[in-house]
Structure formats: C-alpha cells, structure tokens
gemmi code that builds the backbone of each chain (N, CA, C; Angstrom):
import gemmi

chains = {
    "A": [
        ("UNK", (129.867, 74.949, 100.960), (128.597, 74.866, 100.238), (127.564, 75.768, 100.917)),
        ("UNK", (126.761, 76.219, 100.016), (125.710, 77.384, 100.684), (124.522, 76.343, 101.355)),
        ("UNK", (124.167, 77.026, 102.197), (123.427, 76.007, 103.513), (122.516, 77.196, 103.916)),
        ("UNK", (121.263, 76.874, 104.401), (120.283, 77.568, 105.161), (119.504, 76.200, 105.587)),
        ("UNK", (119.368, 76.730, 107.013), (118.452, 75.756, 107.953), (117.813, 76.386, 108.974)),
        ("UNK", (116.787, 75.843, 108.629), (115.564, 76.446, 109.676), (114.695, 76.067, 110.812)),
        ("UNK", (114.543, 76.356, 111.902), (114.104, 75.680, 113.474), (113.446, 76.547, 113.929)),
        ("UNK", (112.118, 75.972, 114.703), (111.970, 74.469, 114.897), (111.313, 74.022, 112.830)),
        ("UNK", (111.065, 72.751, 113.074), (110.470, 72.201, 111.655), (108.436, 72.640, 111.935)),
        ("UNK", (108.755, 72.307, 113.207), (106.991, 72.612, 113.808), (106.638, 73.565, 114.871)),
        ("UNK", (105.749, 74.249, 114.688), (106.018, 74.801, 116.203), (103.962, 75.429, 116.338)),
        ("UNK", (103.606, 75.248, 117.575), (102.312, 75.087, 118.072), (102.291, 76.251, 119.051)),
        ("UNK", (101.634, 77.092, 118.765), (101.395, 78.310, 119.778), (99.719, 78.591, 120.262)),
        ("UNK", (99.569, 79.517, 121.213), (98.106, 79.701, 121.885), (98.548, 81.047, 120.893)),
        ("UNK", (96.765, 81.527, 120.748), (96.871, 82.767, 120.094), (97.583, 83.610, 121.114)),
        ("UNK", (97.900, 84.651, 120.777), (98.747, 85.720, 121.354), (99.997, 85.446, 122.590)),
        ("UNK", (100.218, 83.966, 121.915), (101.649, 83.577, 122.484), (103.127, 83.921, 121.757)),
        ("UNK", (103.696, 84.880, 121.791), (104.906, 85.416, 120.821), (105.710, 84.617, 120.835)),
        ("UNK", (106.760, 84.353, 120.084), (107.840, 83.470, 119.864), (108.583, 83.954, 118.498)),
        ("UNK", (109.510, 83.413, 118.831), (110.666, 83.333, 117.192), (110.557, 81.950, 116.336)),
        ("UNK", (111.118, 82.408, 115.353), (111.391, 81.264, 114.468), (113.042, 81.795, 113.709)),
        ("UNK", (113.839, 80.617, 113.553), (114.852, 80.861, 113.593), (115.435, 80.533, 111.889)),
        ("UNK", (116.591, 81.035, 111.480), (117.091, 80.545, 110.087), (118.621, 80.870, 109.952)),
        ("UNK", (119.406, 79.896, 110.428), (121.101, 79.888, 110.125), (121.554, 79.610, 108.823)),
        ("UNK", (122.191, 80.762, 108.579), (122.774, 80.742, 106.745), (124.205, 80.431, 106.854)),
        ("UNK", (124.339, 79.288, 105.816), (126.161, 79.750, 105.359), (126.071, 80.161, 103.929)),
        ("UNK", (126.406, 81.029, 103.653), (126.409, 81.829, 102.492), (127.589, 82.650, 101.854)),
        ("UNK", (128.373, 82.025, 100.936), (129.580, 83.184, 100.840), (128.945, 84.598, 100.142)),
        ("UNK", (128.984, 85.822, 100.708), (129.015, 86.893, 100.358), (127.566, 87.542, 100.202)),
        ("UNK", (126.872, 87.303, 101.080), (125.536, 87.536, 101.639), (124.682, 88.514, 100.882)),
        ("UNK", (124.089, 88.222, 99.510), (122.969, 89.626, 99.071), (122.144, 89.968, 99.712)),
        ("UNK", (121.572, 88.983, 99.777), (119.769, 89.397, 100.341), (119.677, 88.125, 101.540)),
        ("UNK", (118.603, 88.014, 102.270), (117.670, 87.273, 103.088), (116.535, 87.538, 102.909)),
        ("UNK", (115.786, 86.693, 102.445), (114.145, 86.596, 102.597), (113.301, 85.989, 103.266)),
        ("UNK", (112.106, 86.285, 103.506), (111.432, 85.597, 103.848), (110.068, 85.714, 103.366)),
        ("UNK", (109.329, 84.756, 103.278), (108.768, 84.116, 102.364), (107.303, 83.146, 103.948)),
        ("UNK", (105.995, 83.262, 103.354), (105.056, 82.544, 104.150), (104.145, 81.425, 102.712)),
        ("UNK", (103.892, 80.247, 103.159), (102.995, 79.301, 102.394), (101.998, 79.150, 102.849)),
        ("UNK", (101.130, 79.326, 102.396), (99.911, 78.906, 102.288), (99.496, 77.524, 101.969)),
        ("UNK", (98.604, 76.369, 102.667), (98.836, 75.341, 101.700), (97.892, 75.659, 100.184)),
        ("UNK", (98.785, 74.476, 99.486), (98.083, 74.840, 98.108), (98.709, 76.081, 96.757)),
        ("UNK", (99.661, 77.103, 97.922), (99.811, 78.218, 97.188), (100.826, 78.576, 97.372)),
        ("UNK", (101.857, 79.166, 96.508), (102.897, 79.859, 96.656), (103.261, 80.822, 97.324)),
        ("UNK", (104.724, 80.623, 97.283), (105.415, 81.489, 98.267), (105.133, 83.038, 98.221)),
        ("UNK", (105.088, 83.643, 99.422), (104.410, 84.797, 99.413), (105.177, 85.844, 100.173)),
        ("UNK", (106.022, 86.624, 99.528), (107.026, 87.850, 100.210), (106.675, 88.318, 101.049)),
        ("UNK", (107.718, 88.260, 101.925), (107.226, 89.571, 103.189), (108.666, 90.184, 103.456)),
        ("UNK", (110.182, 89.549, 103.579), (110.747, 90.452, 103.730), (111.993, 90.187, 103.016)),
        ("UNK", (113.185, 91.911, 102.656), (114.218, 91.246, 102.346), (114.833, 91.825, 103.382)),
        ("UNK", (116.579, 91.280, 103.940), (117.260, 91.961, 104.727), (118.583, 91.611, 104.379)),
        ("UNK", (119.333, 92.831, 104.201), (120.028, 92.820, 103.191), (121.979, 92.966, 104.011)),
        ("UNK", (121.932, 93.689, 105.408), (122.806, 93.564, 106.106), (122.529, 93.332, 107.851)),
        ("UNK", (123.795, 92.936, 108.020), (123.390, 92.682, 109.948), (123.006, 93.572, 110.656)),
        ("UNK", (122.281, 93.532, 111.442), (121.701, 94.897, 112.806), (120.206, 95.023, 111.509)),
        ("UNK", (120.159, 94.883, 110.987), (118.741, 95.397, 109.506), (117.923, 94.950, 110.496)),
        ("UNK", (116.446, 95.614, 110.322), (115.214, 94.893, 110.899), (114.064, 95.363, 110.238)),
        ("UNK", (113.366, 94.451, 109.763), (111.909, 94.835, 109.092), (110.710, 94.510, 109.783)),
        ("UNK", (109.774, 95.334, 109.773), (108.406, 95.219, 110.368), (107.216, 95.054, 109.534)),
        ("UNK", (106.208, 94.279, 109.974), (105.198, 94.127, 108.976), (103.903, 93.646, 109.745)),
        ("UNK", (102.918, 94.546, 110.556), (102.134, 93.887, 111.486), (102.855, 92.987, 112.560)),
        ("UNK", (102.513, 91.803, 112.931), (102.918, 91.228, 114.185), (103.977, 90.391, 113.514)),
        ("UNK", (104.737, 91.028, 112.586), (105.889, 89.945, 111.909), (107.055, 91.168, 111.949)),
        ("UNK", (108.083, 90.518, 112.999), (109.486, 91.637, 112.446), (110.309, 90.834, 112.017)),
        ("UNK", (111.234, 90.951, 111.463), (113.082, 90.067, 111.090), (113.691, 90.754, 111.611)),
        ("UNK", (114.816, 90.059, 111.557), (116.044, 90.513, 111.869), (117.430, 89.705, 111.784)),
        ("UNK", (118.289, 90.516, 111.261), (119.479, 89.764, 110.496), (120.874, 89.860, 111.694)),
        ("UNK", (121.285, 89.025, 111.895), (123.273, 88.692, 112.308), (124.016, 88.480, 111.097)),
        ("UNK", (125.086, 88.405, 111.334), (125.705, 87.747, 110.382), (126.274, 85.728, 110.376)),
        ("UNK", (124.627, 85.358, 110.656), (125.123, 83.871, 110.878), (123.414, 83.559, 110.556)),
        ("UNK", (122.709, 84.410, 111.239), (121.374, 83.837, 111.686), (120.288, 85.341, 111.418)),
        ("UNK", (119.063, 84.156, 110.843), (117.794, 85.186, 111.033), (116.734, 84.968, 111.686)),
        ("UNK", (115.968, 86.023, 112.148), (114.598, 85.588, 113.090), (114.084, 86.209, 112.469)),
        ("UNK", (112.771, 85.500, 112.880), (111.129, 86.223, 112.443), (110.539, 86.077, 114.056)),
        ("UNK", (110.121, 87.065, 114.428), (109.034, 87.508, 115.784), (108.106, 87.684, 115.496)),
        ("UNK", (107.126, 86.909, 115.839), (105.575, 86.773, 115.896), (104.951, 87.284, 116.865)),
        ("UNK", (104.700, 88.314, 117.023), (104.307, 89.024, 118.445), (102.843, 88.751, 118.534)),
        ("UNK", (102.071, 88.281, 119.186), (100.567, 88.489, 119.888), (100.286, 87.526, 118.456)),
        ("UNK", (100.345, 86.398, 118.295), (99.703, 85.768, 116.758), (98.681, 85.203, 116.803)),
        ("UNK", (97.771, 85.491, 115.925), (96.525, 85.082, 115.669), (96.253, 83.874, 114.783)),
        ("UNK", (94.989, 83.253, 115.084), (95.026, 82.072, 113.811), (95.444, 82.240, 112.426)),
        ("UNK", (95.255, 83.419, 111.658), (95.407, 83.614, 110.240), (96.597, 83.547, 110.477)),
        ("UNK", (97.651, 83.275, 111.308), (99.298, 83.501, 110.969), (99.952, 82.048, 110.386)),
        ("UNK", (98.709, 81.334, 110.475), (99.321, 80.083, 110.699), (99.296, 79.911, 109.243)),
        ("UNK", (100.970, 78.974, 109.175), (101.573, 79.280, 107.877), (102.449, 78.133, 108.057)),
        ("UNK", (103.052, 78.210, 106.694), (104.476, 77.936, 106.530), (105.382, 78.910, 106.479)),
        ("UNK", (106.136, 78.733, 106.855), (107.124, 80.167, 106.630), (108.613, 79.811, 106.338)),
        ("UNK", (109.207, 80.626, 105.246), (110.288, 80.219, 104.741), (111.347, 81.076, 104.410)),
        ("UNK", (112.585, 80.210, 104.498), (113.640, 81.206, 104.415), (114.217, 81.282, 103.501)),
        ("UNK", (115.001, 82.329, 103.033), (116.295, 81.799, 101.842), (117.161, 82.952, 101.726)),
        ("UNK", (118.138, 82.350, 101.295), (119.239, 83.541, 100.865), (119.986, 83.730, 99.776)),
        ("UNK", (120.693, 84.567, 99.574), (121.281, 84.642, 98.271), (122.812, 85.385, 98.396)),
        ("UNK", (123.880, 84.333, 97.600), (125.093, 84.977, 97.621), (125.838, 85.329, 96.197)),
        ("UNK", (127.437, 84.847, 96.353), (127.559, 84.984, 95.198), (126.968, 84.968, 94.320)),
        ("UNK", (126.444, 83.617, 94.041), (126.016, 82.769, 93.230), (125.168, 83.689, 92.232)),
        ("UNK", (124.463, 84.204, 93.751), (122.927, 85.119, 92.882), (121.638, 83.984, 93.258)),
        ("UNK", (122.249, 82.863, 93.580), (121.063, 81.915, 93.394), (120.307, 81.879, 94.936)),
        ("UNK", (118.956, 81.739, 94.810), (118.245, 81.474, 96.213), (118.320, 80.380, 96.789)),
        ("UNK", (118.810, 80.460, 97.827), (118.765, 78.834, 98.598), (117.693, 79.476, 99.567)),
        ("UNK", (117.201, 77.924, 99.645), (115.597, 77.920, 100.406), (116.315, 77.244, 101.688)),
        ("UNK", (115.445, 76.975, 102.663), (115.239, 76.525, 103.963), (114.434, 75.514, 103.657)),
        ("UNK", (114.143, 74.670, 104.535), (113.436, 73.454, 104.425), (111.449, 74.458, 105.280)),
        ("UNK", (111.984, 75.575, 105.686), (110.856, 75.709, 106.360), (110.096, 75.445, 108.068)),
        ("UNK", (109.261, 76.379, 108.395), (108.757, 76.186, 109.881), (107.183, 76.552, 109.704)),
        ("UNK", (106.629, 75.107, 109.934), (105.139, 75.058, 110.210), (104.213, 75.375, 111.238)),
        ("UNK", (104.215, 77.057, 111.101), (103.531, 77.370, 112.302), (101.990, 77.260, 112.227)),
        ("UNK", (101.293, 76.900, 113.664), (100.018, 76.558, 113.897), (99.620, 77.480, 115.117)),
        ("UNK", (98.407, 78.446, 114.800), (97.957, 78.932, 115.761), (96.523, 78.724, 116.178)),
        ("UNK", (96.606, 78.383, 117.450), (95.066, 77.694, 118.156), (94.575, 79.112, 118.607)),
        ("UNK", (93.126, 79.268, 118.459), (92.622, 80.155, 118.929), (92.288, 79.725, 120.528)),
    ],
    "B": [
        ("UNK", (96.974, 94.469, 87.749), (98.386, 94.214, 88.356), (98.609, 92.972, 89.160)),
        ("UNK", (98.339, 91.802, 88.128), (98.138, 90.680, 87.623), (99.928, 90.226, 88.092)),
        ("UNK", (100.081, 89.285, 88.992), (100.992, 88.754, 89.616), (101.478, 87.638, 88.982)),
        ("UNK", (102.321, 86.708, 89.590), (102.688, 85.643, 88.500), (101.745, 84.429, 87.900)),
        ("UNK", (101.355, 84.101, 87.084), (100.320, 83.155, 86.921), (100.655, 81.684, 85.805)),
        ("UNK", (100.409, 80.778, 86.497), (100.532, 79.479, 86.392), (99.663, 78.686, 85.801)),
        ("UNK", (100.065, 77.764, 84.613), (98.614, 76.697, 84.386), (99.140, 75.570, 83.523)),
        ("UNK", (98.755, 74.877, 83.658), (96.991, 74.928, 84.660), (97.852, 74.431, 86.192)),
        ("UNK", (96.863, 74.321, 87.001), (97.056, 74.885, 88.114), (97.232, 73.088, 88.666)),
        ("UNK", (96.283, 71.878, 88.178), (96.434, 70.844, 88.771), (96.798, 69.976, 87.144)),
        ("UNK", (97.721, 68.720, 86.833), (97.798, 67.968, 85.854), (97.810, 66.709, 86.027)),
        ("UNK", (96.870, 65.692, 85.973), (97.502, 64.082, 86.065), (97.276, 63.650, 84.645)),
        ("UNK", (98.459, 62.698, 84.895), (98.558, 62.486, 83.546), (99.447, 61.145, 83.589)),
        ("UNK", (99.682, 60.356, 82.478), (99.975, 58.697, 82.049), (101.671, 58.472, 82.727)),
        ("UNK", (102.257, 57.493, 83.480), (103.910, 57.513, 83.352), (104.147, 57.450, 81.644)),
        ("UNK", (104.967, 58.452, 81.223), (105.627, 58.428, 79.682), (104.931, 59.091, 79.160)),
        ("UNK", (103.885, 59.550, 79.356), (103.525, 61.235, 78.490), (103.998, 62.329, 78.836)),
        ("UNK", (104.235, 63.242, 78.109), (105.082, 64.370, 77.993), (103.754, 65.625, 78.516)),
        ("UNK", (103.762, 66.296, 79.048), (103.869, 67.358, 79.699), (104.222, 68.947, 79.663)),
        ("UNK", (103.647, 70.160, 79.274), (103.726, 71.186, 79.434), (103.337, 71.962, 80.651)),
        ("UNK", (103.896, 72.855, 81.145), (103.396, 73.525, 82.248), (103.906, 75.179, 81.346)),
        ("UNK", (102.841, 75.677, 81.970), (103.480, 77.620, 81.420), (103.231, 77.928, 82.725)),
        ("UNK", (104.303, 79.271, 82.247), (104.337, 80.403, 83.285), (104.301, 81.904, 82.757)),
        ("UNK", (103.692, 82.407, 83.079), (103.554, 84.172, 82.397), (103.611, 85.033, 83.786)),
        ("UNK", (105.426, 85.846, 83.730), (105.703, 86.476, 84.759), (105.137, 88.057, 85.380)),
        ("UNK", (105.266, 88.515, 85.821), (104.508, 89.887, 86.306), (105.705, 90.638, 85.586)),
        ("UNK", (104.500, 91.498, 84.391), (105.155, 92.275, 83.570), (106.114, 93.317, 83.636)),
        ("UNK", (107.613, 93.099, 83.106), (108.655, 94.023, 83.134), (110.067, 93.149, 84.031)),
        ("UNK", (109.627, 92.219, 84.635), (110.163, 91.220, 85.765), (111.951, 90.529, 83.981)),
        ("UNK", (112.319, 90.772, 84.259), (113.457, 90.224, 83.482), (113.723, 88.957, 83.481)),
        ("UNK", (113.753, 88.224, 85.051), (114.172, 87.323, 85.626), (113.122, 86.508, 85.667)),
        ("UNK", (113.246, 84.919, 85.426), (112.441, 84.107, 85.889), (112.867, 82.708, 86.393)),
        ("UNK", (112.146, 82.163, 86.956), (112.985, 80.725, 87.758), (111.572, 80.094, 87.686)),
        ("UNK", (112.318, 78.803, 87.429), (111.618, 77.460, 87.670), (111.617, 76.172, 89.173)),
        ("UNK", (110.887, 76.309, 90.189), (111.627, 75.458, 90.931), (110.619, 73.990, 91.211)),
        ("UNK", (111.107, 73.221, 91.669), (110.370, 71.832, 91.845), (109.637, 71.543, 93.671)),
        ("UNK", (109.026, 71.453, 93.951), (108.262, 71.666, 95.089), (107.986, 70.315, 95.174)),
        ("UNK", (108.802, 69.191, 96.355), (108.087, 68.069, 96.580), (107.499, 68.031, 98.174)),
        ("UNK", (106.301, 67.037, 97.966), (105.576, 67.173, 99.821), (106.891, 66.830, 100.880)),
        ("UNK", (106.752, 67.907, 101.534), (107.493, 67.775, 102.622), (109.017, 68.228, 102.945)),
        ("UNK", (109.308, 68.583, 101.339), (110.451, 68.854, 100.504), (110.797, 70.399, 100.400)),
        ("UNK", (111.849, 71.146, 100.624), (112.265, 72.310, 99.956), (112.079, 72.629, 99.161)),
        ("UNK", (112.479, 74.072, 98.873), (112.313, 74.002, 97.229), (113.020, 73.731, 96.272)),
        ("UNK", (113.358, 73.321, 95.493), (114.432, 72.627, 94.734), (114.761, 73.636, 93.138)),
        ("UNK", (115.247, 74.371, 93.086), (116.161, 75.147, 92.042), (115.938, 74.392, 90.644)),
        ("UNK", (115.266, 74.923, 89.516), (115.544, 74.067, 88.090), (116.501, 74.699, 87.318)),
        ("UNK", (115.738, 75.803, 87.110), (116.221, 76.857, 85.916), (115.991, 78.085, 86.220)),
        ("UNK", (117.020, 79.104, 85.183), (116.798, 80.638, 85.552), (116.777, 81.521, 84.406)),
        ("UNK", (115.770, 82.111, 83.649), (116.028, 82.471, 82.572), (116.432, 84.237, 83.063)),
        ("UNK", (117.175, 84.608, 82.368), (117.234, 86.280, 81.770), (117.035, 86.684, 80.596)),
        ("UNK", (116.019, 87.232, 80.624), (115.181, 87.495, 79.052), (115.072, 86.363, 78.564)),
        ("UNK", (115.383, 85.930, 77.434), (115.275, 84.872, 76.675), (116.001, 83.436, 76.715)),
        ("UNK", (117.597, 83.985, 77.793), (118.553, 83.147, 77.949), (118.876, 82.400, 79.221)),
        ("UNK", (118.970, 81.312, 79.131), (119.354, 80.379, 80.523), (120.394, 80.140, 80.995)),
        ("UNK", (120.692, 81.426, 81.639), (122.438, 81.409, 82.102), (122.289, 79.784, 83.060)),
        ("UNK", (121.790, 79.844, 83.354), (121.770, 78.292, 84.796), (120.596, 77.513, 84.837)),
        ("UNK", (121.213, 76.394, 83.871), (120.172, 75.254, 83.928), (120.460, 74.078, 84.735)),
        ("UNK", (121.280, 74.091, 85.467), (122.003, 72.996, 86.659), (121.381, 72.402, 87.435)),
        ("UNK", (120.223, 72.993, 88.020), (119.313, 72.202, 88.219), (118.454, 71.337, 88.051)),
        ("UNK", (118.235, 71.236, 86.115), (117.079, 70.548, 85.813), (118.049, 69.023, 86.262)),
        ("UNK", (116.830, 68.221, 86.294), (117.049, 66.748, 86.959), (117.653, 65.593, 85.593)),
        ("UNK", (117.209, 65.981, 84.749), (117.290, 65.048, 83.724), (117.520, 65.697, 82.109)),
        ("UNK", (118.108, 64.760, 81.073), (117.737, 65.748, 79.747), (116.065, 65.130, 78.978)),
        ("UNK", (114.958, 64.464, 80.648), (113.773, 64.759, 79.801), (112.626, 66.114, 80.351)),
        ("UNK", (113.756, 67.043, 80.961), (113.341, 68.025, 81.648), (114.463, 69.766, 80.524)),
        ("UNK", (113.152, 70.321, 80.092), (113.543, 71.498, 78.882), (112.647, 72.335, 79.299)),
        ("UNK", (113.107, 73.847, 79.108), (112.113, 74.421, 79.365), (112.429, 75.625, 78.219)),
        ("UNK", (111.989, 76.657, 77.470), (112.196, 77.498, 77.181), (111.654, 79.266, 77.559)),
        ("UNK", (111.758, 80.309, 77.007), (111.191, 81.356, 77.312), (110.971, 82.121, 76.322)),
        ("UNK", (110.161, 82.686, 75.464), (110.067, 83.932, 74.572), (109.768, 84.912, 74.381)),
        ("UNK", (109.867, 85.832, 74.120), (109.548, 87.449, 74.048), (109.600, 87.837, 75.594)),
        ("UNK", (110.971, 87.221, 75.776), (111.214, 88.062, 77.188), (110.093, 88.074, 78.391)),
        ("UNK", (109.414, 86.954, 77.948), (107.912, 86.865, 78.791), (107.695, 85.663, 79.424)),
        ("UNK", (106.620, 84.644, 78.622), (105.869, 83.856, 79.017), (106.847, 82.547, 79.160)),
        ("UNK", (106.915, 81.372, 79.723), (108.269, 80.275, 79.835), (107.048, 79.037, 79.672)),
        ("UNK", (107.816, 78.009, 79.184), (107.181, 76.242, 78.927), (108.083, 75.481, 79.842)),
        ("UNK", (108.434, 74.710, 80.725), (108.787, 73.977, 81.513), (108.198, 72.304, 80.497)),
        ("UNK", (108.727, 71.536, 79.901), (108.598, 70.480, 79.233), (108.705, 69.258, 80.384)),
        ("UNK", (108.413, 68.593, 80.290), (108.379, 67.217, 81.233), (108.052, 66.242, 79.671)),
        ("UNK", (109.441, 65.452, 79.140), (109.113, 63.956, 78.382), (109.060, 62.745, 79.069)),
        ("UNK", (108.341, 62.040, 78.916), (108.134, 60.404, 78.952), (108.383, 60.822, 80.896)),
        ("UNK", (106.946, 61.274, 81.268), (107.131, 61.419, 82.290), (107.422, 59.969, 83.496)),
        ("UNK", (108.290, 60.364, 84.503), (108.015, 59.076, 85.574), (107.516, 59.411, 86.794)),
        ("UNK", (107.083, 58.681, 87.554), (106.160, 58.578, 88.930), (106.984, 59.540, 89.710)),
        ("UNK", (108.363, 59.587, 89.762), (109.494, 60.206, 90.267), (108.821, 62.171, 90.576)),
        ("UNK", (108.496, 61.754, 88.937), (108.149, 63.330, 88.667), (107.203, 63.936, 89.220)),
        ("UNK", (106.614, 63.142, 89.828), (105.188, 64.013, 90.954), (105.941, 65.206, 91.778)),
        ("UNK", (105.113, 66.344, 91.966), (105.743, 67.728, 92.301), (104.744, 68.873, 92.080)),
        ("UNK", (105.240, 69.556, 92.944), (104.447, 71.028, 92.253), (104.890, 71.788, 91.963)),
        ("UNK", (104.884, 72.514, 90.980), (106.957, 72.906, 90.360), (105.643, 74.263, 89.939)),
        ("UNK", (107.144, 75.379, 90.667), (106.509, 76.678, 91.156), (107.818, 77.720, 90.266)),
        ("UNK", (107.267, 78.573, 89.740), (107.490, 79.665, 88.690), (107.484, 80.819, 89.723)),
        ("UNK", (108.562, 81.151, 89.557), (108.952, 83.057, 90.024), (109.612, 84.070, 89.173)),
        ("UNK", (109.250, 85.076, 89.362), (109.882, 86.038, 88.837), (110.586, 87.173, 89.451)),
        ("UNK", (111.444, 87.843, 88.882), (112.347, 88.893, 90.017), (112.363, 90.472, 88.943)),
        ("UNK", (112.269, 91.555, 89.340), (113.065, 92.498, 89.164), (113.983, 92.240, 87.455)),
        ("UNK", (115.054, 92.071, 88.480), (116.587, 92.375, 87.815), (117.171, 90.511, 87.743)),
        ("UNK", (117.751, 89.833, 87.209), (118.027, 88.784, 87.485), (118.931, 88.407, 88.223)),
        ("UNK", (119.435, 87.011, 88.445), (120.037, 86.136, 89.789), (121.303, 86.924, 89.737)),
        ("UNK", (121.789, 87.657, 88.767), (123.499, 88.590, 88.947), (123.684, 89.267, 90.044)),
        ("UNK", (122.003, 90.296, 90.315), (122.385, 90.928, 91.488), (122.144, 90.249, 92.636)),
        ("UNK", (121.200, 89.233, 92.617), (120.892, 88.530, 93.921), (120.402, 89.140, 95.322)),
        ("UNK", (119.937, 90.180, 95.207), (119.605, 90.938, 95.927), (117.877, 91.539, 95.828)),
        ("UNK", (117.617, 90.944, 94.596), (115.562, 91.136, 94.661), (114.704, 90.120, 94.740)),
        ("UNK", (113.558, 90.704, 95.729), (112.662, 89.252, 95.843), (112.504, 88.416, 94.440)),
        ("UNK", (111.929, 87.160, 94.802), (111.576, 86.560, 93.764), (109.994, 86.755, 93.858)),
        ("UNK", (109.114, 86.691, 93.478), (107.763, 86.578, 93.144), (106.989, 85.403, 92.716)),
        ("UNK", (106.393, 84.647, 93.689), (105.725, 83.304, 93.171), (104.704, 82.941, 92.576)),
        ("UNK", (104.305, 82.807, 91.181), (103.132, 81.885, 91.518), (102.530, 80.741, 92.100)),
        ("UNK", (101.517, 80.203, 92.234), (100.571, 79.475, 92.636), (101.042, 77.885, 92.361)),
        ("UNK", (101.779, 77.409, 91.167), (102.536, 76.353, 90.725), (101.445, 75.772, 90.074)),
        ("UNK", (101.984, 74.520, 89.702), (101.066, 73.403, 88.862), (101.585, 71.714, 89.339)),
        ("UNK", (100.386, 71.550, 90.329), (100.519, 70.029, 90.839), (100.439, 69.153, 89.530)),
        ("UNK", (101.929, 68.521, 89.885), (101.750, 67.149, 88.788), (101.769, 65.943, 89.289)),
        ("UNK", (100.857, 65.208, 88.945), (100.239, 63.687, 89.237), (100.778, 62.945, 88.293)),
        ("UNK", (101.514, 62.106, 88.294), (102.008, 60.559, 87.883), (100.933, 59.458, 87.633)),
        ("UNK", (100.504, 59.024, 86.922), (99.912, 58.153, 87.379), (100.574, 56.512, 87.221)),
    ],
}
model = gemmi.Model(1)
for chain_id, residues in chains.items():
    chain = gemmi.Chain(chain_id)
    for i, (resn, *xyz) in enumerate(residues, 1):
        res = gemmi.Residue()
        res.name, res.seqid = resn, gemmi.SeqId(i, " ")
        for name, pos in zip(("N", "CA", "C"), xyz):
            atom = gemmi.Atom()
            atom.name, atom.element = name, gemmi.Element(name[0])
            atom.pos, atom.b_iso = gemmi.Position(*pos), 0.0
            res.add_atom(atom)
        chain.add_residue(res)
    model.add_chain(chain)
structure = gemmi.Structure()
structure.add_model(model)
structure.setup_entities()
C-alpha cells in the first residue's frame, strides 16, 4: 500500500536555527514528490516537485532533496514567517497524491 | 492570473441539509481534485475529474457525497442530508495534465469550512 510519513509531527526552532524535516515514501513507481507549506486557514501552497533520487531544489532558505526511500526539506537560517505547516506527498502508479500527515514548524524570533 | 478559487469560503449549516460547495480551477488546468481536510487530519482524497469525467471517485465517503464538473471548468461537490461527521474543510486543486501522468503539481485553493450544526 502507498504510504508517506512525515517527522517530527512538531518541531520548535530559535530563528536562524537550521534543521531538516523529514518524509519516508512507499510508493510503487515513484512520479513526482512534493512539497507543499499551510498556512492556517489556507491552502496548500507549492514549493517543490522532485522527480528522481540525487534531485535537489532550492527556493530561499528552503532546499529538498530526494533518495529513493526518503525526502528532506532544509531550513537554513529560518525566520518567523517560515513558520508553517509543511507537507508532503507523492505520486505513483496510481497517478494519485498521497499526502503526509504533515510537520508543524514554529519559529521564535 | 487568478489561481484556484473556492466558495464560499466558510458554511454552517442544519444536520440533514444538503449543501453545495464550488470550485473554479486556474484556467486551462484539465485536472481537478476534490479533497476532505479534517483538524488535525491529512488530506483525504475524494474525487478526480478530467475534463468533464471522473475517472476516480473512490474516495467519496458515502452515496450522499456527488460532485460534478462542466465545461471542462468550474466543479459542485454536493453534500445531502448532511451529518455532524461531515464537518471539514474540503479543499479543491487543480493540475496541468491529469492524475495519468502523476507527475504535476496540484494547485490549491483556499477550501470551504463546513460546520455541522
């Protein structure tokens, strides 16, 4: 069964404390990986796709990066506005997106 | 260059009244999906139209959950004889190319909180 799970569920940082956030897929036949930030109140909001292993995308103090098991997001130097939900998902055969349950990041100034 | 848009945006309403929600996708988008958003909850998969047609409706929860799509555009998400169950914020995306290639973002709107009462 297609599976994505995402760690930690919470995670509390000082501003410009870097860290990962993590997302393990089982997926037969891997299209895409996304990722995806919430806002409360508001929908999911694109930031990346990654489409094979070794791939890495950059976007301000947000990179990914794909294995073939697992994805990260690096938050380098993060500021209060980062603070989010942030979400994963993938897509295989199916075509269909499986979501992640998500990682509630909080940044203290 | 009007993104995906949702409405109304908040609904409460009676247990057992029926319910519309629309969605009007970002124009040229083929693909559209319906998903169910509960607090604390994933996102939960309803429906997937391509153009007009719903290759995968496996998700909806119930047969008092219908949704349709027309002119390759705008979609109705139906909720009958709603129940308390049904509280959610059920969020509308759109893609590119549809779920075949599985390989393009989806595009979200904003959703439409539904209240039970």
């Amino acid at each position: 069964e297609d599976q994505v799970t995402q760690s930690p569920e919470a995670l509390r940082l000082q501003e410009g404390e870097s860290s990962s956030l993590n997302c393990s897929y089982t997926v037969s036949g891997l299209r895409g990986l996304f990722w995806y930030r919430q806002d409360p109140g508001k929908g999911p909001e694109f930031l990346f796709t990654l489409y094979s292993a070794g791939e890495e995308k950059e976007k301000e103090r947000l990179k990914a990066t794909l294995t073939k098991k697992e994805s990260f997001l690096h938050i380098t130097a993060p500021k209060p506005e980062d603070s989010a939900t942030y979400l994963c998902a993938a897509s295989g055969n199916t075509g269909k997106l499986i979501f992640g349950q998500g990682t509630t990041l909080q940044v203290k100034p | 260059g009007a993104g995906v848009s949702q409405s109304p945006s908040n609904k409460v309403t009676e247990k057992g009244k029926d319910v519309e929600l629309r969605c009007d996708p970002i124009s040229g988008h083929t693909a559209l999906y319906w998903y169910r958003q509960s607090l604390g909850q994933g996102l939960e998969f309803l429906i997937y139209f391509q153009g007009n047609s719903a290759p995968d409706k496996s998700g909806l929860p119930s047969d008092r959950f219908s949704a349709e799509r027309t002119g390759g555009s705008v979609s109705t998400l139906t909720i009958q004889r709603t129940q308390q169950e049904d509280s959610a914020v059920y969020l509308c995306a759109s893609s590119l190319n549809g779920a075949g290639s599985g390989n393009q973002p989806q595009h979200f709107g904003d959703g439409t909180r539904l209240s039970i009462l």
